[in-house]
C-alpha positions as CSV (number, residue, x, y, z in Angstrom):
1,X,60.2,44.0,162.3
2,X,61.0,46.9,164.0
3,X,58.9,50.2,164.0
4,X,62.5,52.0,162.8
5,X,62.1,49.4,159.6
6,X,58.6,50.1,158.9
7,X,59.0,53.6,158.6
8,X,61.8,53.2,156.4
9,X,60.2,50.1,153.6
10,X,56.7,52.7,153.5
11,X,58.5,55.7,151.9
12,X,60.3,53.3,149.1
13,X,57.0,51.4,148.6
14,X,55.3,54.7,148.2
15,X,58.1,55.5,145.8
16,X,57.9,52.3,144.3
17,X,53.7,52.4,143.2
18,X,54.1,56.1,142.0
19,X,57.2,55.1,139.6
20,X,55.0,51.6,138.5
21,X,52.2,54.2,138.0
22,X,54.1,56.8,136.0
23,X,55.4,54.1,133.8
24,X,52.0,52.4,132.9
25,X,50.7,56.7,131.9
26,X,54.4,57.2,130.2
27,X,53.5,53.8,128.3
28,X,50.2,54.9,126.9
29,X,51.5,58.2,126.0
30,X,54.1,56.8,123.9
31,X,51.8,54.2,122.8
32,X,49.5,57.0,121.8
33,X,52.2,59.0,119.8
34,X,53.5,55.9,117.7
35,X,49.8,55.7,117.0
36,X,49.7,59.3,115.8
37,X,53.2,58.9,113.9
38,X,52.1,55.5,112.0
39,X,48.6,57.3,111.2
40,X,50.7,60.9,110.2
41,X,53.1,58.5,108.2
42,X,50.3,56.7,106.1
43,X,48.7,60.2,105.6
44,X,52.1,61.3,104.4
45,X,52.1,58.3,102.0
46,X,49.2,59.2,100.7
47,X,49.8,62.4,100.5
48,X,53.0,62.0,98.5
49,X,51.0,59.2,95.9
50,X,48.4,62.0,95.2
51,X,51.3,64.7,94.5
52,X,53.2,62.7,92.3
53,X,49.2,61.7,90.4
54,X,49.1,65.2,89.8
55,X,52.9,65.7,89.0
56,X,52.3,63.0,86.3
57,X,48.9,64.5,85.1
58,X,50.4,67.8,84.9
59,X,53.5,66.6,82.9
60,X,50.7,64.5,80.9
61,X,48.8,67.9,80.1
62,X,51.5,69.9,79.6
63,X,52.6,67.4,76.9
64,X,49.0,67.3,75.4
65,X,49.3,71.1,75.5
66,X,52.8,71.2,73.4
67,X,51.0,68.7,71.0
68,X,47.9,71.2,70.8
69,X,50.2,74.2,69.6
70,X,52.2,72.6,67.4
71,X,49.1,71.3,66.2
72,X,47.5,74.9,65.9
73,X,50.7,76.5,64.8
74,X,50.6,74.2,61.6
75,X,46.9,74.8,61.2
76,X,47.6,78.6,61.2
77,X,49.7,78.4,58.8
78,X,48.3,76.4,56.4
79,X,45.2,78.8,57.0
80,X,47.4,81.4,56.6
81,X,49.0,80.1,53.4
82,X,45.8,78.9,52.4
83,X,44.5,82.9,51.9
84,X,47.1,83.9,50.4
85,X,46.5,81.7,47.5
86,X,42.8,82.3,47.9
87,X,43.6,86.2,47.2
88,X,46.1,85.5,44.3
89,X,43.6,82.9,42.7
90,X,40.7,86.1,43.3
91,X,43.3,88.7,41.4
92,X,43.6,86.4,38.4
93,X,39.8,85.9,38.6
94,X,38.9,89.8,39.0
95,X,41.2,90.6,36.0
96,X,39.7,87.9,33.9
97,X,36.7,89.6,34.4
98,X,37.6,92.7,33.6
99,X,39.4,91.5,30.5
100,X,35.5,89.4,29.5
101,X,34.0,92.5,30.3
102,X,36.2,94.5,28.0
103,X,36.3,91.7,25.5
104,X,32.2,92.0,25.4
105,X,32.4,95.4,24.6
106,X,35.0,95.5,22.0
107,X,33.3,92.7,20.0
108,X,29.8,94.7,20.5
109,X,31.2,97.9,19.2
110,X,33.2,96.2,16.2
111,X,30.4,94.2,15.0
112,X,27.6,97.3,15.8
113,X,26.2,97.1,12.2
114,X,25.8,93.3,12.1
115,X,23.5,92.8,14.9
116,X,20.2,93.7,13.0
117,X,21.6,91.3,10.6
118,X,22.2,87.7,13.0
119,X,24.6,88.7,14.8
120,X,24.8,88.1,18.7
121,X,27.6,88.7,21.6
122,X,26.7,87.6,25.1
123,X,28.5,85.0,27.7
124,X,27.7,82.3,29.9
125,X,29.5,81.0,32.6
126,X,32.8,83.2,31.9
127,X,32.5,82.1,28.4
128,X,32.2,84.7,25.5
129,X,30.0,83.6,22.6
130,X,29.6,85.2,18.9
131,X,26.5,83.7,17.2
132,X,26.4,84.7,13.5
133,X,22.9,83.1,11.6
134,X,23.7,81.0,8.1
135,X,22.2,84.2,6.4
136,X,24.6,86.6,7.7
137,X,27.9,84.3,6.9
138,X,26.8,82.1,4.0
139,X,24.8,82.3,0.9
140,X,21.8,80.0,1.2
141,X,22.5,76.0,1.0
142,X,26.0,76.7,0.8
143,X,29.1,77.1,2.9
144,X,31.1,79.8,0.7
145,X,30.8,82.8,2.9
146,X,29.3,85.6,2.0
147,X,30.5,89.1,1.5
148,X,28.6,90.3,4.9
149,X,30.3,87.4,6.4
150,X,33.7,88.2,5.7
151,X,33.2,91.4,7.0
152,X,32.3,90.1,10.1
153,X,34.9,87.8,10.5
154,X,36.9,90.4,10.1
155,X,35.6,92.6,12.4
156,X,36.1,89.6,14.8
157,X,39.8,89.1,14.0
158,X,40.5,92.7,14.7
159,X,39.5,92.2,18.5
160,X,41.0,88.6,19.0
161,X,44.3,89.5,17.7
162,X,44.2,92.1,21.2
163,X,43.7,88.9,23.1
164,X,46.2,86.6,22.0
165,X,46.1,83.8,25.1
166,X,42.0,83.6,23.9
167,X,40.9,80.0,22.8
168,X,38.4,80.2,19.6
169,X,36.5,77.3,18.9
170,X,33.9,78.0,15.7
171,X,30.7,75.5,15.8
172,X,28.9,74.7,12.7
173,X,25.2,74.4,13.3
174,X,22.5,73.3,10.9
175,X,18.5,72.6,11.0
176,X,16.7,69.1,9.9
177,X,16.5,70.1,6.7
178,X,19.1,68.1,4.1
179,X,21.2,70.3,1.6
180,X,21.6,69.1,-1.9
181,X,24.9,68.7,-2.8
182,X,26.2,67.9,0.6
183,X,26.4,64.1,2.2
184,X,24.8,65.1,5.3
185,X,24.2,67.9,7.5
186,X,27.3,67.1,9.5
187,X,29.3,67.6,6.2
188,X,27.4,71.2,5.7
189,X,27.9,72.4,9.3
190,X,32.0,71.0,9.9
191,X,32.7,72.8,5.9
192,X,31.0,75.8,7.4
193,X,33.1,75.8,10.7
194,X,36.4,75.2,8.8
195,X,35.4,77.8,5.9
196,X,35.3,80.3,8.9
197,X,38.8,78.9,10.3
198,X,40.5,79.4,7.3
199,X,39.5,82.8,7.0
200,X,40.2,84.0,10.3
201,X,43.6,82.3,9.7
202,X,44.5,83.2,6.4
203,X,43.0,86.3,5.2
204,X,43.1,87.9,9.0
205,X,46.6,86.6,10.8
206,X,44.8,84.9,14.1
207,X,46.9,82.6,15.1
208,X,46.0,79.1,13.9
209,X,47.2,77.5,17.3
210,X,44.4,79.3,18.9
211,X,42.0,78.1,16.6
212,X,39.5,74.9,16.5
213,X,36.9,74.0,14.3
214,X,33.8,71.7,14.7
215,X,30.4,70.7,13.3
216,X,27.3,69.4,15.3
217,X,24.9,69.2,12.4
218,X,21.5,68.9,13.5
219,X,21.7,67.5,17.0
220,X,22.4,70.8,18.9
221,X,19.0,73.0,18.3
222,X,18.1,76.0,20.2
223,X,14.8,76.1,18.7
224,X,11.8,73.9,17.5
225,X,12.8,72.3,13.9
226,X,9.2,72.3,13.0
227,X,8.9,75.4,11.9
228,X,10.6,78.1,10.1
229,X,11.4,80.6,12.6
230,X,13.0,77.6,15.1
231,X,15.0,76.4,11.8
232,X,16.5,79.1,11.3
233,X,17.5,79.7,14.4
234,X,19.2,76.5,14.3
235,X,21.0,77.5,11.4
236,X,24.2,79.5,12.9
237,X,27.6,79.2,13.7
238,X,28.8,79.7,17.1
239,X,32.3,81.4,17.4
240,X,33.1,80.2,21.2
241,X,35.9,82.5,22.6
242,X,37.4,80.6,25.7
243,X,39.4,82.0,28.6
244,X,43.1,81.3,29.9
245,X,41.7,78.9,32.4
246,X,45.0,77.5,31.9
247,X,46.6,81.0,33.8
248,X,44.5,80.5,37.1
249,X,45.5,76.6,37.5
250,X,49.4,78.0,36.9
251,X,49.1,81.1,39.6
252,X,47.4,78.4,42.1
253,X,50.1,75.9,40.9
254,X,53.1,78.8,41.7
255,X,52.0,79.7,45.2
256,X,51.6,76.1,46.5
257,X,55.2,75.4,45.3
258,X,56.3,78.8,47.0
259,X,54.9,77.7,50.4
């Protein structure tokens, strides 16, 4: 081979080696950047799995959330509706105690010259009571009442014909002791309640609707039957005046069928 043909193979060869060499780095770099696009594709991936984990946790909290106010919007309102009753429930209480309170007095003042003589006005548990002894009402062994008696009743029947919606049970009460003339103690004190009945009804216009009578005979004491002093105590007749629970049950009743 010439000299001529040397020089002229050397310049491609040269040519040749750099372009072999330039392919092999061009290779790797490529190489390298698929590497980095597969890894930044899987990131991606990933990426996109946790956004739509949070999308669906968001959508799931957003739906616990709606489920939470509707749950406290209904609790609201039945708390709301809930004190409304309360306060109409508190009215009717606070005027039935004014109307005890004034009922007290009334029957205090009315029967004012009977109390030194058996006669007693108090309540318990919203409940107004007139306790009468068997010696104010009734002559002795007997159950015809007795001038004081009537009196009394009377003076009663004034003040519960100002309450009409009033309940009045009358109680017949007796001691140990047997009565001649009378079966049994249970006969004395039921005559005794219904005497009183019948003269609150007939000779004094209250109602006889609002009217009950009863007889416990001997088995509802307040004292010791031993002695004198607890019988007689045990002798009485209890004249229970009971409130218009009926009127609180109906104004709680009302506002539950207006909510």
């Amino acid at each position: 081979m010439s000299a001529k043909s040397i020089l002229t193979i050397l310049p491609l060869a040269a040519i040749m080696l750099y372009s072999c060499g330039a392919s092999k780095e061009s290779a790797k770099k490529l190489e390298s950047a698929n590497a980095q696009i597969q890894s930044l594709q899987s990131e991606n991936a990933q990426l996109t799995s946790a956004v739509s984990d949070l999308k669906k946790q968001v959508s799931d909290l957003s739906t616990q959330n709606n489920s939470i106010n509707t749950q406290f919007t209904s609790y609201k309102k039945q708390c709301e509706a809930n004190e409304q009753q309360l306060k109409q429930v508190n009215a009717v209480l606070e005027e039935f105690h004014k109307n005890v309170a004034e009922l007290i007095e009334k029957l205090q003042a009315a029967e004012a010259k009977f109390t030194d003589k058996g006669l007693e006005v108090y309540s318990k548990d919203g409940v107004v009571f007139v306790d009468m002894k068997d010696n104010l009402l009734y002559k002795s062994g007997s159950a015809a009442l007795s001038p004081d008696g009537k009196d009394a009743l009377g003076n009663l029947a004034s003040v519960l014909n100002e309450f009409p919606k009033l309940k009045v049970i009358v109680v017949g009460n007796t001691d140990t002791v047997h009565v001649k003339g009378m079966k049994d103690n249970w006969s004395l004190s039921t005559e005794r309640a219904n005497g009183v009945v019948r003269v609150l009804s007939k000779d004094y216009s209250v109602d006889p609707e609002r009217l009950m009578a009863a007889g416990k005979s001997k088995f509802n004491p307040v004292a010791d039957n031993s002695t004198a002093e607890g019988r007689a105590k045990n002798r009485r007749t209890e004249i229970v005046l009971n409130p218009d629970w009926e009127r609180i049950w109906e104004a709680v009743k009302m506002e539950k069928a207006s909510q």
